[in-house]
C-alpha positions in Angstrom: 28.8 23.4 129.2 28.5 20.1 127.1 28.3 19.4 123.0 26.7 16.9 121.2 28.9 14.6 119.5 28.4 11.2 117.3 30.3 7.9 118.1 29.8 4.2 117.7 29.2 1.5 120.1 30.0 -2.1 118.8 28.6 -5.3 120.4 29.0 -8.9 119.7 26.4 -10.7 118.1 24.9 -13.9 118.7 23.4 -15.0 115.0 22.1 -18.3 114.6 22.6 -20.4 111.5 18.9 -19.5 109.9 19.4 -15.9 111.0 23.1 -16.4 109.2 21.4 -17.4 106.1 18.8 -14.5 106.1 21.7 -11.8 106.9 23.4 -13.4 104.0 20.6 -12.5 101.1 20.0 -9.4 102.2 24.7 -9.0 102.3 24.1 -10.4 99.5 21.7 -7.6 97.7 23.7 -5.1 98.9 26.5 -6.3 97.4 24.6 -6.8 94.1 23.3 -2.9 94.2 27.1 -2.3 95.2 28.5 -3.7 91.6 25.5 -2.3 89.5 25.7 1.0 90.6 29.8 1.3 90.7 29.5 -0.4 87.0 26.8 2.1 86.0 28.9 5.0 87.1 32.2 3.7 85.5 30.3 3.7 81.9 28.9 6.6 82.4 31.9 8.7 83.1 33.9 6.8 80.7 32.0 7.2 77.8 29.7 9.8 78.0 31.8 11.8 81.1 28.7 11.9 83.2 29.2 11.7 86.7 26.2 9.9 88.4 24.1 11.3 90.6 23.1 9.7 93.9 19.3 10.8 92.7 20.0 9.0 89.0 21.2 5.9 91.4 18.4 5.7 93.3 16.1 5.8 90.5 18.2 2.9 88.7 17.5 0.9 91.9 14.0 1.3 91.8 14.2 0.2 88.3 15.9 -2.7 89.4 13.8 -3.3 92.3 11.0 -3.8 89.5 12.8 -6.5 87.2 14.4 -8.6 89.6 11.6 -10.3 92.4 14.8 -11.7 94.5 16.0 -8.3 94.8 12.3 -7.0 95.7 12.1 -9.4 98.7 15.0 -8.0 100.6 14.7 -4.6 102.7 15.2 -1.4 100.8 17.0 0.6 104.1 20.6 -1.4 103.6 20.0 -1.2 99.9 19.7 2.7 99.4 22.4 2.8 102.3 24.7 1.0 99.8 24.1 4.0 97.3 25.1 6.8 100.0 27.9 4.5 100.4 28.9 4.6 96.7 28.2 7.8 96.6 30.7 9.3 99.1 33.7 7.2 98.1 33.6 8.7 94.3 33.1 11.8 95.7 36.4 11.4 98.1 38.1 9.6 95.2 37.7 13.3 93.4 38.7 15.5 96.6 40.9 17.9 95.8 42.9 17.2 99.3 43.8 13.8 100.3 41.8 11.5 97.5 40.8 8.3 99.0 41.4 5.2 96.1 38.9 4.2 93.5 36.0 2.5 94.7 36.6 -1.4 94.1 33.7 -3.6 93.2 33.0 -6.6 96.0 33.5 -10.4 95.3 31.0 -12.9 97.0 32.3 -13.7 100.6 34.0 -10.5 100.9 31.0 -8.1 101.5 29.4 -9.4 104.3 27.9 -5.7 106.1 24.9 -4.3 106.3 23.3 -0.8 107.4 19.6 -0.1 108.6 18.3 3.1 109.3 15.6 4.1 111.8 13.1 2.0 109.7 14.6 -0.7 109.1 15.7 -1.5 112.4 14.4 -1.4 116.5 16.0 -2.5 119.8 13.1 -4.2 121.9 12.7 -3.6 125.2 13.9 -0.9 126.5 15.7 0.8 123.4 18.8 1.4 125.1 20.9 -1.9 125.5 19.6 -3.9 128.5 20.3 -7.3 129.1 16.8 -9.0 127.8 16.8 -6.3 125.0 17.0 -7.6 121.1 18.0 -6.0 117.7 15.0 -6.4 115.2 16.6 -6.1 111.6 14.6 -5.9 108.8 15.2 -9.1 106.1 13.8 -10.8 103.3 11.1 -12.7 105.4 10.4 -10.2 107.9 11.8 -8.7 111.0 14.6 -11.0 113.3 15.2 -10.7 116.8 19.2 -11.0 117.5 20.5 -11.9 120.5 23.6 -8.9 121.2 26.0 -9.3 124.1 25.1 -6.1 125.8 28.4 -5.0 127.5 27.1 -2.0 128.5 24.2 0.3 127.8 23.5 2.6 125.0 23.9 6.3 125.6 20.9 7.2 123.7 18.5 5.9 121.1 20.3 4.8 118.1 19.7 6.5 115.0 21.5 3.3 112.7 23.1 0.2 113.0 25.5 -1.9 110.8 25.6 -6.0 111.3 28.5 -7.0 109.6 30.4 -10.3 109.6 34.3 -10.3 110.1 36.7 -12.4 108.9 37.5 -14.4 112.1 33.8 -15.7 111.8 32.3 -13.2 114.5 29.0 -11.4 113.9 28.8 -7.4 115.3 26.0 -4.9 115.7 27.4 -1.4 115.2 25.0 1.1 116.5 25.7 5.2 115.8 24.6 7.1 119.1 24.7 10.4 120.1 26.0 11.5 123.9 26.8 14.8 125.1 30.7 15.5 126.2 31.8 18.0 128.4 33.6 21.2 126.7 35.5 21.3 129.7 37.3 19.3 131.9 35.1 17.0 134.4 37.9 16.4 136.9 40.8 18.6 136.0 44.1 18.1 137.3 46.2 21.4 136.0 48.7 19.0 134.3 49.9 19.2 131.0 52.4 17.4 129.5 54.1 15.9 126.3 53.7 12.7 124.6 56.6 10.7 122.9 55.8 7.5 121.2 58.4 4.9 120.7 59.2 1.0 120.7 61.3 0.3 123.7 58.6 2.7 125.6 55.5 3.2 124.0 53.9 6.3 125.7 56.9 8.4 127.5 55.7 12.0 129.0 57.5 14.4 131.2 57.0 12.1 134.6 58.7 8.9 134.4 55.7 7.6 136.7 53.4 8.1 133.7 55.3 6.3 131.1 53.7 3.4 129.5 55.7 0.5 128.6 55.4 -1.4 125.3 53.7 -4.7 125.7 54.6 -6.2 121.7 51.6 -8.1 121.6 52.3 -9.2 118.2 55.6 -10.9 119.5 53.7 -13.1 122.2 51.6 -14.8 119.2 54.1 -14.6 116.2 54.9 -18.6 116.5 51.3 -19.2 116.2 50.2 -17.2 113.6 53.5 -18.4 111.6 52.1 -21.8 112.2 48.9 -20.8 110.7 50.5 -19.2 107.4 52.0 -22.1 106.7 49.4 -24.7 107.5 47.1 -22.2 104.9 50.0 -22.3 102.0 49.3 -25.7 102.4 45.9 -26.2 101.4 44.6 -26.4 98.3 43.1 -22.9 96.8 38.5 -22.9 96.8 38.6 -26.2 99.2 36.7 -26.4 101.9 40.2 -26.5 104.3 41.7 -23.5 102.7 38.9 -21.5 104.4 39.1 -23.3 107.6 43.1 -22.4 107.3 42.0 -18.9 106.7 39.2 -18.8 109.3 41.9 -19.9 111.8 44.8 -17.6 110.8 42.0 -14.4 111.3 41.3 -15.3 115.1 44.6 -15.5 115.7 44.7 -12.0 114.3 41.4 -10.7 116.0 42.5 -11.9 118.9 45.7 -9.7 119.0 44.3 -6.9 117.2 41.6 -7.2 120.3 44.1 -7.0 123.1 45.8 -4.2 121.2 42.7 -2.2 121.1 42.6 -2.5 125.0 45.5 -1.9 125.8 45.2 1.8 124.0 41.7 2.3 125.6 43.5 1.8 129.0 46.7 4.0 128.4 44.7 6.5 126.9 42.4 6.7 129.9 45.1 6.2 132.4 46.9 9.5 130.5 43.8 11.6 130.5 43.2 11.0 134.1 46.6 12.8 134.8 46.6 15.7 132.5 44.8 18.1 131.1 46.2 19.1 128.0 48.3 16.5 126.2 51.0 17.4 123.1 51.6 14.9 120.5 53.5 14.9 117.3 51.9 15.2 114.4 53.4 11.8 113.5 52.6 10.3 109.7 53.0 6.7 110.6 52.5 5.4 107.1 55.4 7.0 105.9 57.0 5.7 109.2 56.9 2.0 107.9 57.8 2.8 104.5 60.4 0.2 102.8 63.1 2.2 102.0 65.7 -0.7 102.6 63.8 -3.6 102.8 66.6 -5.8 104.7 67.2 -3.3 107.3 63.8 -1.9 108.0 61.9 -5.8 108.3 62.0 -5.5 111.9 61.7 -1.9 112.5 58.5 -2.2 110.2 56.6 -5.1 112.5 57.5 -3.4 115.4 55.9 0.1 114.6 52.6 -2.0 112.8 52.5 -3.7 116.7 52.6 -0.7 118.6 49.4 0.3 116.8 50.2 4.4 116.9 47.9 5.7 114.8 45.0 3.8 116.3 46.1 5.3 119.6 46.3 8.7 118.6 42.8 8.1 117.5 41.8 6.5 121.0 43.5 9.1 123.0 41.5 11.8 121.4 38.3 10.8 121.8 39.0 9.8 125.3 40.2 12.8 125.7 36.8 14.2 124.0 34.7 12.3 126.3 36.4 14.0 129.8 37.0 17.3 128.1 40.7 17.3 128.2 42.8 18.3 125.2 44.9 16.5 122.8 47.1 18.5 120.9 49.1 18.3 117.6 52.5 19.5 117.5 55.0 20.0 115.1 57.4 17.2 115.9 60.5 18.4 113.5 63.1 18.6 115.7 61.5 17.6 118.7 64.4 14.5 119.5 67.2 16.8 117.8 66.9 19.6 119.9 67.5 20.5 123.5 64.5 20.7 125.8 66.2 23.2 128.1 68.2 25.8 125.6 67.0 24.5 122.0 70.4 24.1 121.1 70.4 21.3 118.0 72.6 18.1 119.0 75.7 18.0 117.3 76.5 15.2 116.1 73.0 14.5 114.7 71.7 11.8 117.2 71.5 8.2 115.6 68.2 5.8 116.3 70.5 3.6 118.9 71.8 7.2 120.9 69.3 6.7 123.8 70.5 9.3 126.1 70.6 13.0 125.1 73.5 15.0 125.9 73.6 18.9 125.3 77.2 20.1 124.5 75.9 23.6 125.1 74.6 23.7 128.7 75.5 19.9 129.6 71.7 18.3 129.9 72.1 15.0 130.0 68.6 13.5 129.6 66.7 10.0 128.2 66.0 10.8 124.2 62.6 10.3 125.2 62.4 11.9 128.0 63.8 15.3 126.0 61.2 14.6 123.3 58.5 15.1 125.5 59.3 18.0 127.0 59.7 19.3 124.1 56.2 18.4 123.0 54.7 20.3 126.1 52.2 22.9 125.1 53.9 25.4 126.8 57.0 25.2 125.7 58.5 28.2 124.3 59.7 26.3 121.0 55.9 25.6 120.3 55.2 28.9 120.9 57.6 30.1 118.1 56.2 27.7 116.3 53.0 29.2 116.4 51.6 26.6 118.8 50.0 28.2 121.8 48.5 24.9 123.2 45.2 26.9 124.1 43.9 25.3 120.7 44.0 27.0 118.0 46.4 27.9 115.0 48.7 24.2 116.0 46.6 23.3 118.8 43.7 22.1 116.9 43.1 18.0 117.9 44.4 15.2 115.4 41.0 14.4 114.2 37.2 15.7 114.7 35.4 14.8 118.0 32.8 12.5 118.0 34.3 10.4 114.7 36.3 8.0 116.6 34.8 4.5 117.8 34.0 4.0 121.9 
């Protein structure tokens, strides 16, 4: 059996410089319907405590539409997108779980994304991502033809698409498919195991074959992106250098941000490909990284932002949505405290430098790690006190929806 699921496929984009300058005015309208409506909705509910309606909002941009002829030219699609757009973040800003910030209003140069629905947009050709196919967006002149570096075809007609223009200078076409994923697994194996993320090993489960070493990608361009920070300190702020300084310092980002994305596509698939059902602790890295002692914690802090463990949490569940396997989320309290083969708390409490686990009760003598993730298996009987019955439900549920994590 097989569900259908949503996910995005990104592509690079090849824009020229008068395709640059059209993407820009209609960035550039979005970005104005963006401000109006946020500034709309801020009087509103400050004043008269009136919260805006996404119906109000789209009659104040057809209003709009009507007085200003620059703002007529461009496509309506990415405009009315903009007021979805506005319209979901207040509404998360008021959630009663987990409120998202308060929406922000966009400077020029900073909003540089645009959405087009079904009419606003069509790939040529054949309609699902070969080679001598084009994106046609819909601008202020008429319909483009982009050029997209088609790494690999598209599951299925797209249903939207978002151009958007990053900070290292590098233009991407964001398409939302759907594709159908197994409920099951495709090629099971009948393993399960548990996952422990760390620094000096970045993925360690219950075979020491399977462990995944940490590659510190960050530490392999640190000189260079040093070099950049202080070459953009330099410059003077609004010159033309400043924003080649700036420009320069973001590839050097993107670039590792890149491999890091990789690298977690490729653990999580080599991981998946052994086991069936995977436990992971349900780790809250943000806190992880907080600056408690800001002397002691510097390094501590950049290493945990390198290894990238949230994102890979993330990756590892979808590519575990995509084969049918399981990813689940544990309880991790106690997990590196306690003994994986009697439960037996460690006495003394084990420090962050105590690598090697050593039961006083029945004598296990075992890497920290190591007794992590065997504590982290599904089927161990402390999850199963805890409720956990690693079939998927009650603790077993996956660490976030499938289908809303990028391919």
């Amino acid at each position: 059996m097989s569900t259908m699921v949503e996910a995005r496929y990104r592509y690079r984009l090849r824009v020229s410089n008068s395709q640059a300058v059209l993407l820009h005015g209609v960035f550039d309208s979005c970005r104005f319907v963006w401000n109006q409506t946020l500034g709309r909705w801020q009087d509103l509910w400050r004043y008269e405590r009136i919260m805006m309606s996404y119906g109000a909002a789209d009659k104040e941009l057809t209003d709009w539409r009507s007085r200003f002829e620059w703002l007529a030219e461009q496509p309506s699609a990415p405009q009315q997108q903009v007021i979805r757009d506005r319209y979901r973040s207040i509404s998360a800003c008021f959630a009663t779980t987990s409120p998202a910030g308060r929406p922000r209003f966009k400077r020029k140069g900073t909003h540089a994304t645009a959405r087009w629905t079904r009419q606003g947009f069509a790939v040529s050709g054949s309609g699902l991502g070969l080679p001598r196919d084009r994106l046609e967006v819909a601008t202020g002149t008429g319909r483009i033809r982009l050029r997209v570096v088609w790494s690999r075809a598209l599951p299925s007609a797209p249903t939207s698409v978002t151009v958007y223009l990053d900070q290292a200078g590098r233009w991407w076409a964001s398409f939302v498919v759907r594709l159908e994923v197994p409920t099951g697994p495709v090629h099971g194996t009948g393993r399960a195991t548990g996952l422990d993320l760390g620094l000096a090993t970045f993925a360690t489960v219950e075979d020491p074959t399977n462990d995944i070493p940490n590659p510190r990608l960050a530490r392999t361009r640190s000189k260079a992106l040093a070099r950049s920070q202080r070459h953009l300190a330099r410059t003077r702020k609004g010159s033309a250098n400043r924003a080649k300084a700036r420009r320069r310092k973001a590839r050097i980002e993107a670039k590792t941000a890149t491999q890091r994305a990789d690298f977690h596509h490729k653990a999580a698939r080599s991981l998946v490909h052994a086991y069936d059902r995977i436990g992971v602790e349900d780790l809250a890295v943000k806190h992880l990284s907080r600056r408690g002692n800001r002397r002691r914690k510097t390094g501590l802090n950049r290493s945990i932002a390198d290894a990238g463990w949230g994102q890979f949490l993330r990756v590892l569940t979808w590519q575990a949505t995509k084969t049918g396997k399981q990813v689940l989320v544990l309880p991790g309290r106690g997990s590196t405290q306690h003994c994986s083969s009697c439960g037996v708390k460690a006495k003394p409490r084990l420090e962050l430098s105590d690598r090697i686990f050593l039961c006083q009760h029945c004598g296990l003598v075992l890497e920290r790690d190591r007794n992590a993730a065997r504590n982290l298996h599904p089927d161990h009987p402390r999850n199963h006190r805890l409720g956990c019955t690693g079939a998927g439900d009650d603790g077993g549920k996956t660490l976030f929806p499938a289908g809303t994590e990028a391919v």
